[in-house]
N, CA, C and O of each residue as an XYZ file, in Angstrom:
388
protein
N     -44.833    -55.443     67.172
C     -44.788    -53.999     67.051
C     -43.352    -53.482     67.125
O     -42.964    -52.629     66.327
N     -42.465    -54.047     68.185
C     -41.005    -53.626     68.280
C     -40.106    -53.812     66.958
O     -39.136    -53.188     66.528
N     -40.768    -54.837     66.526
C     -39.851    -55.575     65.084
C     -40.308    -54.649     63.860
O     -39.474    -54.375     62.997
N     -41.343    -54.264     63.789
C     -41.918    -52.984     62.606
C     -40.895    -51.616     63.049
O     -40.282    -50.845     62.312
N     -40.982    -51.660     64.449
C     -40.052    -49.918     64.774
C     -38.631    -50.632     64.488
O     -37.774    -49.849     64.078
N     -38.272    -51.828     64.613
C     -36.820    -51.624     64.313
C     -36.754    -51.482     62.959
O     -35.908    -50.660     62.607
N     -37.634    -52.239     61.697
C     -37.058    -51.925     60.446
C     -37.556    -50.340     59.974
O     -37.030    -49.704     59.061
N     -38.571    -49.923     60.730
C     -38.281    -48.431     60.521
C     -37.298    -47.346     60.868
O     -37.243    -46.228     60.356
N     -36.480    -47.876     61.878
C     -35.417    -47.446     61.980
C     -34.087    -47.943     61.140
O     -32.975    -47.519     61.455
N     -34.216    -48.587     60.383
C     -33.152    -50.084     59.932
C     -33.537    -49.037     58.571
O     -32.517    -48.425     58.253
N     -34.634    -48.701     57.760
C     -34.891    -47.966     56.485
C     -34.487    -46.440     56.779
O     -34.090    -45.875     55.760
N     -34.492    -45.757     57.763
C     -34.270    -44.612     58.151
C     -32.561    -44.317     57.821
O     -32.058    -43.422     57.142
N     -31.879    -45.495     58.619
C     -30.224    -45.704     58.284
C     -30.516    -45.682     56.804
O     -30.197    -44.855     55.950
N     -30.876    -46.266     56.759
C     -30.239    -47.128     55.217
C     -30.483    -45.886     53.762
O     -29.811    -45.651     52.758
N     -31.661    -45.376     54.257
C     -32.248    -43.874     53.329
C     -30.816    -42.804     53.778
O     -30.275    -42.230     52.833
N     -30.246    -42.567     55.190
C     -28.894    -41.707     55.005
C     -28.215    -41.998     54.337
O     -27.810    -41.355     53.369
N     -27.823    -43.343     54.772
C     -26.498    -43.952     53.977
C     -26.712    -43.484     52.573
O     -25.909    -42.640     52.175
N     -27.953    -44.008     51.481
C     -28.269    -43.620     50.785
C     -27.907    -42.411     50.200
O     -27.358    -42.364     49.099
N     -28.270    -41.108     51.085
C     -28.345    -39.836     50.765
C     -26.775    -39.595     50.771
O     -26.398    -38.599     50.154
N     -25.867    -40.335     51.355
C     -24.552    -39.739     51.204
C     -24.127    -40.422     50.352
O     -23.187    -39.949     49.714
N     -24.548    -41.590     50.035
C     -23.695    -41.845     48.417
C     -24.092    -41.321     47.777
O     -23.258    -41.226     46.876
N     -25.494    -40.449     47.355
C     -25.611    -40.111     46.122
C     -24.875    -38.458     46.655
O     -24.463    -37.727     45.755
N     -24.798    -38.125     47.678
C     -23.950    -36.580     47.595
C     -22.633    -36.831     46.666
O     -22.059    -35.881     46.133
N     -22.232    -38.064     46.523
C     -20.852    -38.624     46.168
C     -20.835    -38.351     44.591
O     -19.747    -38.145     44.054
N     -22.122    -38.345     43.767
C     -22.171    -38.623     42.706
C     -22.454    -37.120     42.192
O     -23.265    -36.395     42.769
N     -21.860    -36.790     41.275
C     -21.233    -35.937     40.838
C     -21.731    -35.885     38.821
O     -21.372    -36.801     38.081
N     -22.270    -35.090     38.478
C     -23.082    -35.237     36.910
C     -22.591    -33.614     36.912
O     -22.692    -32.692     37.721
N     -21.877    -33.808     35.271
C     -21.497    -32.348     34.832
C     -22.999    -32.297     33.392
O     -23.087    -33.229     32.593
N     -23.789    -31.333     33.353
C     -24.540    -30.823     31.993
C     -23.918    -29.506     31.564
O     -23.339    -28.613     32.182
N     -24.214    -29.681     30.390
C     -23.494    -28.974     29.103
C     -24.867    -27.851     28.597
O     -26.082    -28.027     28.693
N     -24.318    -27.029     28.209
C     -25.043    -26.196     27.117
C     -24.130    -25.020     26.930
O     -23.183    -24.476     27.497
N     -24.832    -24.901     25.919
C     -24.706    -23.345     24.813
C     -23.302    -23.880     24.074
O     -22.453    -23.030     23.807
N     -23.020    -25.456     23.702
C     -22.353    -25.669     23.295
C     -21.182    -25.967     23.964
O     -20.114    -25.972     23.352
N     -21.257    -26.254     25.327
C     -20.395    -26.488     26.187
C     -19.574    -25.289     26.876
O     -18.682    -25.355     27.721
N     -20.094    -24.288     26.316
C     -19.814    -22.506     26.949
C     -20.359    -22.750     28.325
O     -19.683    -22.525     29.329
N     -21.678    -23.248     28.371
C     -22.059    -22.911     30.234
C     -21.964    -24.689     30.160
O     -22.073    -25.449     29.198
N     -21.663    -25.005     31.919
C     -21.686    -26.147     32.620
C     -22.154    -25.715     33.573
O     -22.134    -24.524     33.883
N     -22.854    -26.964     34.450
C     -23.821    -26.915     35.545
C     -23.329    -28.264     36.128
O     -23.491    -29.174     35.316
N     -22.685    -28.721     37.491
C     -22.627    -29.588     37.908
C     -23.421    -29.709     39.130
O     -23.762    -28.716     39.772
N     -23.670    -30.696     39.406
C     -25.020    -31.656     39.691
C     -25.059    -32.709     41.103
O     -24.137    -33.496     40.885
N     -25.461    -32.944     41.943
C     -24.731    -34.459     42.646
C     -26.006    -35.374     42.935
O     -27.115    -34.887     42.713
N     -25.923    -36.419     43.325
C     -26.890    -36.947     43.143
C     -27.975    -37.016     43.649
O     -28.710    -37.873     43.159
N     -28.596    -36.099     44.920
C     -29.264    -35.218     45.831
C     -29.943    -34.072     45.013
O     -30.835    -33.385     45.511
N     -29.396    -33.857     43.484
C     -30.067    -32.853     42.531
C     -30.005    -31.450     43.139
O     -31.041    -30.790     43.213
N     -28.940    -31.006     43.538
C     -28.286    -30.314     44.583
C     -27.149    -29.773     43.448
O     -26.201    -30.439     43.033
N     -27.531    -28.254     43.020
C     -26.562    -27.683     42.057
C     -25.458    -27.164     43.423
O     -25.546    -26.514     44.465
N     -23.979    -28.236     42.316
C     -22.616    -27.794     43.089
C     -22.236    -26.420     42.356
O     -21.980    -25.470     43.095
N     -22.187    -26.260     41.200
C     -21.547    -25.190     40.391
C     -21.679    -25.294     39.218
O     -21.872    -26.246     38.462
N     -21.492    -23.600     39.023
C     -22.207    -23.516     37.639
C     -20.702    -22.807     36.670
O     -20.165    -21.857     37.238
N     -20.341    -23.058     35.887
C     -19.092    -22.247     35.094
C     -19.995    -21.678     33.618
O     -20.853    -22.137     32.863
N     -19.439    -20.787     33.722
C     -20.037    -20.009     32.230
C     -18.763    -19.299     31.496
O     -17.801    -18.699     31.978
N     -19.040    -19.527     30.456
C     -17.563    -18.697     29.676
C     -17.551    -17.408     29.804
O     -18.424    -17.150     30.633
N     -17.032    -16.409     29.436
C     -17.255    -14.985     29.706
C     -17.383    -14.270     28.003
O     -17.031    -14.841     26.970
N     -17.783    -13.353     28.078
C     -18.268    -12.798     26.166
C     -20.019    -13.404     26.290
O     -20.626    -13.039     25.283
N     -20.406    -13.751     26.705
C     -22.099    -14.286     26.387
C     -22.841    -13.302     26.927
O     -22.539    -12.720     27.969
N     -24.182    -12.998     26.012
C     -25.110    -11.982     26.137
C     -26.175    -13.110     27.098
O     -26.348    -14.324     26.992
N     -26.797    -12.021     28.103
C     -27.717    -12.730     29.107
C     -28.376    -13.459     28.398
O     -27.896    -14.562     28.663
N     -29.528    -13.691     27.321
C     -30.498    -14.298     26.768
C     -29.302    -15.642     26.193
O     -30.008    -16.529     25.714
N     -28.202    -15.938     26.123
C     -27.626    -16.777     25.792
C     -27.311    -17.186     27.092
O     -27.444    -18.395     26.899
N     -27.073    -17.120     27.979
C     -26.926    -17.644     29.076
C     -28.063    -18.253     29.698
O     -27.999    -19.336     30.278
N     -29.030    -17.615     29.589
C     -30.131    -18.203     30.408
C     -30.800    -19.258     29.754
O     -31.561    -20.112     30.209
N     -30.309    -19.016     28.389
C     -31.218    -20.301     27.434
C     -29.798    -21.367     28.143
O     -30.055    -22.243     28.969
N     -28.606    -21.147     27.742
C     -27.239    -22.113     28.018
C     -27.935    -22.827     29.469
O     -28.363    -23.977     29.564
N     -27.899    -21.734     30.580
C     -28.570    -22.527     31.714
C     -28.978    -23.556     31.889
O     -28.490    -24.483     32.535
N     -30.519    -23.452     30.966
C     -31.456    -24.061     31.195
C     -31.105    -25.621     30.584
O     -31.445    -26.760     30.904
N     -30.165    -24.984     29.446
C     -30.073    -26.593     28.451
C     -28.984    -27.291     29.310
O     -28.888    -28.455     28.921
N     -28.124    -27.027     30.333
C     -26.987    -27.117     31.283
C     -27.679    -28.294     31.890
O     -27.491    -29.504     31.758
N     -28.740    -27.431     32.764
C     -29.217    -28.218     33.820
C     -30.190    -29.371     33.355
O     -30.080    -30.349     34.095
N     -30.954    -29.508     32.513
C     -31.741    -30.048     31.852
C     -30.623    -31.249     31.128
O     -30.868    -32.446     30.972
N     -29.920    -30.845     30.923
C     -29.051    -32.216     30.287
C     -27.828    -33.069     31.182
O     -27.249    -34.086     30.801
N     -27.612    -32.304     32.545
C     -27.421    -32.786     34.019
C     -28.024    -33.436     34.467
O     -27.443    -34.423     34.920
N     -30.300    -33.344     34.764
C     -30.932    -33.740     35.167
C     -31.038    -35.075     34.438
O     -31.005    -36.036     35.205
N     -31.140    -35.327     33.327
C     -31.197    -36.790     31.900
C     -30.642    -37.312     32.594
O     -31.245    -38.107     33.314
N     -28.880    -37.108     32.779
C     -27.819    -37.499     32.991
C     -27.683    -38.509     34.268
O     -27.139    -39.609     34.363
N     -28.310    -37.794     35.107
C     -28.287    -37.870     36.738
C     -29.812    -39.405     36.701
O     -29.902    -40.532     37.189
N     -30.485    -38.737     36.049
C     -31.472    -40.157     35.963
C     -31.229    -41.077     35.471
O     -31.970    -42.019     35.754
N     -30.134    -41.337     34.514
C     -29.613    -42.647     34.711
C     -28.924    -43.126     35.076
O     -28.865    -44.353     35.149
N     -28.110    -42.330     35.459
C     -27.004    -42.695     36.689
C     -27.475    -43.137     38.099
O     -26.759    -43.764     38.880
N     -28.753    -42.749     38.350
C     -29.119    -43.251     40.214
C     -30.276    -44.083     39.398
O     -31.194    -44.339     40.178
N     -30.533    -44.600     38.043
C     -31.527    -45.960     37.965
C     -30.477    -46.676     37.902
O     -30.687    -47.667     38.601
N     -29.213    -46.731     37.336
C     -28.581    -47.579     37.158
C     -27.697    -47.935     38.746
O     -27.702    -49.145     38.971
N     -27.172    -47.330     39.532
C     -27.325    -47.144     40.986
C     -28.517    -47.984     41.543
O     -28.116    -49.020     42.073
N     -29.536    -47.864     41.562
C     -30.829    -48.577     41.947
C     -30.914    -50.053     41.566
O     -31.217    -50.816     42.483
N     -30.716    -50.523     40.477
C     -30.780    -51.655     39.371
C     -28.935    -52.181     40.471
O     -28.776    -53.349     40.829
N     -28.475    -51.712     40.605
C     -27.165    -52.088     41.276
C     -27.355    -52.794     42.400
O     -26.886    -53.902     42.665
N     -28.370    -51.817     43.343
C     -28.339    -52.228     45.046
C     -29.931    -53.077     44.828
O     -30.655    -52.934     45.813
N     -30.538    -53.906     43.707
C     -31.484    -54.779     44.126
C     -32.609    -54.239     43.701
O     -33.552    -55.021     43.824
N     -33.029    -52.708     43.028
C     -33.812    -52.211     42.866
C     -35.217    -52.069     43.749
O     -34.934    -52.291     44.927
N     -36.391    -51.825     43.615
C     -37.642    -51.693     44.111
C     -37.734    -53.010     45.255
O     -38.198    -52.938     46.394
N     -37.229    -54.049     44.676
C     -37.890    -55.590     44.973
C     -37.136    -55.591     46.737
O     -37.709    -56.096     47.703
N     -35.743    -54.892     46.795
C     -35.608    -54.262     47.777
C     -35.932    -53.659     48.950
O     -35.516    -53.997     50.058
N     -36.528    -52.942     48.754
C     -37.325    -52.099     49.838
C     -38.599    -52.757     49.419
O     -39.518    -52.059     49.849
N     -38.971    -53.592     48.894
C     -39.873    -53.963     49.530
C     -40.157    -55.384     50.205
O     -41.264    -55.872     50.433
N     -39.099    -55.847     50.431
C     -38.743    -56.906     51.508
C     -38.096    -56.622     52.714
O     -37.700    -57.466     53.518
N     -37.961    -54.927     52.856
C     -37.803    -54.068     54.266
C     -39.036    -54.025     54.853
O     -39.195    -54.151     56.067
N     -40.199    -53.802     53.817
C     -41.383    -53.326     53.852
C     -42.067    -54.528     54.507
O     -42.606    -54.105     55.529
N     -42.233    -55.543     54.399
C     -43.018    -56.616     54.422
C     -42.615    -57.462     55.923
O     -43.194    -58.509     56.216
């Protein structure tokens, strides 16, 4: 029973550690033609958003959406390929076992 609470504590570390490398990771998305940017980190945690200035709201909010949406793509292969790095699934589940 002690040896199950230590690797639950041993996955608990290891899920922070986790969470601060991906704060580390950093994904810029594009839209409205690269007029709006949306940057990203790897927590999916919007850092900032830049928008050009001259754009009518309905262009912005569409720019937004295509910003973040092409951040989010971005960001998913960047933390599978991250994942595929540290051992993938097969990983945690030899924490698990």
């Amino acid at each position: 029973m002690f040896n199950k609470l230590k690797q639950i504590k041993d996955i608990r570390q290891q899920a922070k550690g986790l969470q601060s490398q991906l704060a580390e990771v950093m994904i810029v998305g594009k839209g409205a033609g690269g007029k709006i940017m949306v940057t990203v980190d790897g927590n999916q945690s919007v850092q900032g958003v830049k928008i050009d200035e001259g754009m009518s709201t309905p262009d912005i909010e569409k720019g937004i959406k295509e910003a973040f949406n092409d951040a989010t793509k971005k960001l998913q292969k960047e933390l599978a390929v991250k994942m595929k790095d540290m051992g993938g699934l097969d990983a945690l589940k030899g924490m698990l076992s």
